[in-house]
C-alpha positions as CSV (number, residue, x, y, z in Angstrom):
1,X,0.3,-8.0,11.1
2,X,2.4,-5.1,12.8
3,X,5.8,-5.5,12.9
4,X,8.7,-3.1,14.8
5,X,11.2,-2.3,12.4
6,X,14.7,-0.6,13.2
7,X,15.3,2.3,11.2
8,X,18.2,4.9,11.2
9,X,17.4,8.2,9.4
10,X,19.4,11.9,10.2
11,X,16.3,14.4,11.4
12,X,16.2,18.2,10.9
13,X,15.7,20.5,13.2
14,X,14.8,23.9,12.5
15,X,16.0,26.7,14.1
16,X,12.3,27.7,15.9
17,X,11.5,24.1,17.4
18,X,15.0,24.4,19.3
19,X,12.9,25.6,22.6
20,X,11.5,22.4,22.0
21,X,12.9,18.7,24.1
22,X,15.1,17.3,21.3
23,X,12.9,13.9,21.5
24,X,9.4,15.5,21.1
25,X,11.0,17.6,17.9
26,X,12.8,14.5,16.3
27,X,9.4,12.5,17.2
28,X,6.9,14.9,15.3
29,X,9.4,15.0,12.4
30,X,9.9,11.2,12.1
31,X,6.4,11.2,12.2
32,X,5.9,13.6,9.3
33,X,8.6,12.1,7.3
34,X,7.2,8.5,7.5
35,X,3.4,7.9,8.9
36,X,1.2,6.4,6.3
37,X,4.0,6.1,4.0
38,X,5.2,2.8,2.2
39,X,9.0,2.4,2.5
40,X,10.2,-0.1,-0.3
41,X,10.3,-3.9,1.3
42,X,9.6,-2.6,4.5
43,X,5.9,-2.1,5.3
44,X,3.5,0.5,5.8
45,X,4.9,2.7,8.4
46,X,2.2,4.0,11.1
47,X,3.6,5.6,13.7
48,X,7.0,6.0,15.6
49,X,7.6,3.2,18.5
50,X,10.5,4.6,20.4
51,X,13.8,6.2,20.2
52,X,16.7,4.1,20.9
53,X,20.0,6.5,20.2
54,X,20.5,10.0,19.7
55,X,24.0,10.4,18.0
56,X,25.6,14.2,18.1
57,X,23.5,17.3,16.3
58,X,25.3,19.3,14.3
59,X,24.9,23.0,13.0
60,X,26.7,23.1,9.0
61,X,27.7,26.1,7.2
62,X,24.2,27.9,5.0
63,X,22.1,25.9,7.4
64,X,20.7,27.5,11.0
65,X,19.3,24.0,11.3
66,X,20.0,21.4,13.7
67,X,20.8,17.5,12.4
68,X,20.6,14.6,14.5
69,X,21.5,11.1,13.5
70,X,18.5,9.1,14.9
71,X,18.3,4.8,16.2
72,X,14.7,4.4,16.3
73,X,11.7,1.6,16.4
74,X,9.0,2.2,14.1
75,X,5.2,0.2,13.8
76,X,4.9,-1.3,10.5
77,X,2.0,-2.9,8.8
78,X,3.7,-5.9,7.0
79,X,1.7,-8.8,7.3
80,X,3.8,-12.4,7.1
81,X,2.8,-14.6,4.6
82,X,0.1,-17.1,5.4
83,X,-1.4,-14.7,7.8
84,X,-5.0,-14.5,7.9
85,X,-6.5,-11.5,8.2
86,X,-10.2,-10.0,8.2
87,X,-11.4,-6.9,6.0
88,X,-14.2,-5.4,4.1
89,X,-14.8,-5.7,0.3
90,X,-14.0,-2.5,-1.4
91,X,-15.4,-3.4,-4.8
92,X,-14.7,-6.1,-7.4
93,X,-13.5,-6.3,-11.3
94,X,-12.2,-8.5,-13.6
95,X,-9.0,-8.8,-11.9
96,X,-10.5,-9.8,-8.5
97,X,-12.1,-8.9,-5.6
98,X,-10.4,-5.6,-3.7
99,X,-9.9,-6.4,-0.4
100,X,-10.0,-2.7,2.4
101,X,-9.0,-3.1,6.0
102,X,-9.8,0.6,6.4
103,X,-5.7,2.0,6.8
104,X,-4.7,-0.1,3.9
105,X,-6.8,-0.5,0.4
106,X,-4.2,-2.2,-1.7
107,X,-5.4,-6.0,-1.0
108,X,-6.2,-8.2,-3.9
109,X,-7.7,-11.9,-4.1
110,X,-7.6,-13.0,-7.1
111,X,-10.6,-15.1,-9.4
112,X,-8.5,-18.4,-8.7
113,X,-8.5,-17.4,-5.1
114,X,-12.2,-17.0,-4.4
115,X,-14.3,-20.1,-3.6
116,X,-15.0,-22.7,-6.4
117,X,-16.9,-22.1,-8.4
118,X,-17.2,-18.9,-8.6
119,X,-17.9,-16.5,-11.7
120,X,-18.0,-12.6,-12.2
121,X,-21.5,-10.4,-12.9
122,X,-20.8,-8.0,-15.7
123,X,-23.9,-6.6,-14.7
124,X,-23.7,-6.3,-10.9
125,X,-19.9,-5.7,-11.5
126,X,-19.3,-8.5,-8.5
127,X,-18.0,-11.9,-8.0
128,X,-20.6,-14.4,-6.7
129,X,-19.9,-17.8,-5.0
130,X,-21.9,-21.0,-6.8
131,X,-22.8,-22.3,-3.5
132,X,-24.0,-26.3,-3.6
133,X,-26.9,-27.2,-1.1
134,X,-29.0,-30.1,-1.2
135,X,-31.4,-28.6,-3.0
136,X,-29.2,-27.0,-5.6
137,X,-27.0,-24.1,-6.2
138,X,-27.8,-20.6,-4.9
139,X,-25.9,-17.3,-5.7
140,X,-23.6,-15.6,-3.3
141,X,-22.6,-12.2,-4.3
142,X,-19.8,-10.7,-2.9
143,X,-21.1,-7.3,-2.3
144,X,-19.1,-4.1,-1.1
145,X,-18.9,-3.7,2.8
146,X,-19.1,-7.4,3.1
147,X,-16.4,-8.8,5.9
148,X,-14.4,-11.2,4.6
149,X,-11.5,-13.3,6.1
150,X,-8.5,-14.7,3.4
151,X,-4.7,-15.7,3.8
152,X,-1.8,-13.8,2.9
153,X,-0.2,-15.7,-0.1
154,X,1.9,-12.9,-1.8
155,X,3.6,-9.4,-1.3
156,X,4.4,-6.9,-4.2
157,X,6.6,-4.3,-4.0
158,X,6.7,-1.5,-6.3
159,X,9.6,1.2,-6.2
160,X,7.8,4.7,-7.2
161,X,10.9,6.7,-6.6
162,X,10.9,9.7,-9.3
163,X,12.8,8.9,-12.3
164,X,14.8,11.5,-14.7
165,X,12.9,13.4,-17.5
166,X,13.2,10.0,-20.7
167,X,15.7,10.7,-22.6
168,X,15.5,10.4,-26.8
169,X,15.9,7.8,-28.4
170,X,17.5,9.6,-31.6
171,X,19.6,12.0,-32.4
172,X,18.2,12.6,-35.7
173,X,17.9,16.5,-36.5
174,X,14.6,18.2,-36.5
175,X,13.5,18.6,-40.5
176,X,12.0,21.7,-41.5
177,X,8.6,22.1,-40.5
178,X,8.2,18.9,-38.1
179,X,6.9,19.4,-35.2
180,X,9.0,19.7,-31.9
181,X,6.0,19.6,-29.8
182,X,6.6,16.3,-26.8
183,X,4.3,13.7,-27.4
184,X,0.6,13.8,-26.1
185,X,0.3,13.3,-22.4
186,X,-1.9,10.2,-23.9
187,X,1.6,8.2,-25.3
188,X,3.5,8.5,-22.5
189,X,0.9,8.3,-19.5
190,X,1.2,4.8,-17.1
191,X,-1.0,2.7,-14.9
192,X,0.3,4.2,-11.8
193,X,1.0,1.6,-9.9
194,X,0.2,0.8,-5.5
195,X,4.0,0.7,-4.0
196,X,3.0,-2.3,-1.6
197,X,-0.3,-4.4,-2.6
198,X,-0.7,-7.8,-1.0
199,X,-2.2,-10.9,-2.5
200,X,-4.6,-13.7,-1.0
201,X,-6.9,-15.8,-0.9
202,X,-10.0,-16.2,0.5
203,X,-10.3,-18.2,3.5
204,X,-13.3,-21.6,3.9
205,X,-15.6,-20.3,4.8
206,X,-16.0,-16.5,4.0
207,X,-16.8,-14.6,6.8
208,X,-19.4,-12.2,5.2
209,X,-20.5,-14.6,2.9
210,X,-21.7,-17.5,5.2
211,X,-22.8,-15.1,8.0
212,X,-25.3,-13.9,5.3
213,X,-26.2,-17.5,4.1
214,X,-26.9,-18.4,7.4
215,X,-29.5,-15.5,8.4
C-alpha cells in the first residue's frame, strides 16, 4: 500500500529560516511542496521518510535565498495491483460504487466488479447485491459508510499540469459587427478530472455487506 520512493528535487531556502538546521528547513519545505499531493506515475505522497544527500547550497544573483539540491525518501500511497485493500463506501452512481479509505477518495469498482447479480436503485441512488439463500433472493444495499474489502485491478493516471491559453483555430478577420466576446464559460468547461484514481473490484465476500447479512 505505501511505498518509499526516491526523489531528487532542488529546495529553497529563504533568507529568514537560515537560523534554522539546514535538515529541519529543507524537511518542512519538502513537506509543503509534496504532502497530499499526487505526483504523475508516482503515488500519493504523504510525508517525507528521510534525507539521504545534501549536495552544495548556493546563493544566485536577484535571489537572497539559499538552494540546495536534495536525495531524499518519500512515503507514497501507491497500492500494487492485486492488492486488497479495505475502505468505506463513499456513495454510489451509475458508474459504480466510490470507494473512500479516509486520505484517498478517488477509488472506483465498477458495476461489472460488484457481486453478481447485482443492479442499481434509481431511487435509493445505490447498488444492491441479489443475494441467493435457500429460501430465495434478498436485497443487499450497498449503503454509504459501509466497510468494504475489493482488489486492486487498475491504476489511472491523469496529468493536470496547466496548459497554455487554446489557441484559434482561424485566422479569419473579425466582420463588422460580430462579436469578439470568448465563448461562454459553458463551451469550453471540462469534467475535471482525479490525477490518480484506482480501479477494483470487490472482493467474495464483502466485508460490510455479509457482516450486515449475518446480524
Amino acid at each position: 500500500m505505501f511505498v518509499l520512493v526516491e526523489m531528487v528535487d532542488t529546495v529553497r531556502i529563504p533568507p529568514w529560516n537560515f537560523q534554522r538546521q539546514l535538515n529541519e528547513a529543507i524537511a518542512e519545505e519538502l513537506n509543503k511542496k509534496l504532502a497530499n499531493k499526487v505526483v504523475y506515475n508516482v503515488g500519493l505522497c504523504i510525508c517525507l521518510y528521510d534525507i539521504t544527500k545534501l549536495e552544495d547550497s548556493y546563493i544566485f544573483p536577484g535571489d537572497g535565498a539559499s538552494h540546495t539540491k536534495v536525495h531524499f525518501r518519500y512515503v507514497v500511497f501507491h497500492p500494487f495491483l492485486d492488492e486488497i485493500l479495505v475502505g468505506k463506501i463513499k456513495y454510489c452512481s451509475q458508474e459504480g460504487v466510490h470507494v473512500t479509505m479516509g486520505f484517498f477518495d478517488d477509488i472506483l469498482i465498477p458495476p461489472e466488479s460488484l457481486q453478481q447479480p447485482a443492479k442499481f436503485d434509481e431511487a435509493e441512488q445505490v447498488w444492491l447485491w441479489e443475494y441467493e439463500t435457500d429460501e430465495g433472493a434478498h436485497d443487499l444495499y450497498m449503503d454509504q459508510g459501509e466497510e468494504i474489502r475489493f482488489r486492486v485491478t487498475d491504476e489511472v493516471f491523469v496529468d493536470t499540469s496547466p496548459t497554455g491559453p487554446a489557441t484559434a483555430t482561424t485566422d479569419t478577420p473579425t466582420q463588422p459587427g460580430q462579436s469578439t466576446a470568448p465563448p461562454p464559460a459553458e463551451d469550453s468547461r471540462e469534467k475535471k478530472e482525479p490525477p490518480f484514481t484506482l480501479i477494483g473490484t470487490i472482493c467474495e465476500p464483502g466485508l460490510g455487506l455479509l457482516s450486515w447479512w449475518n446480524s
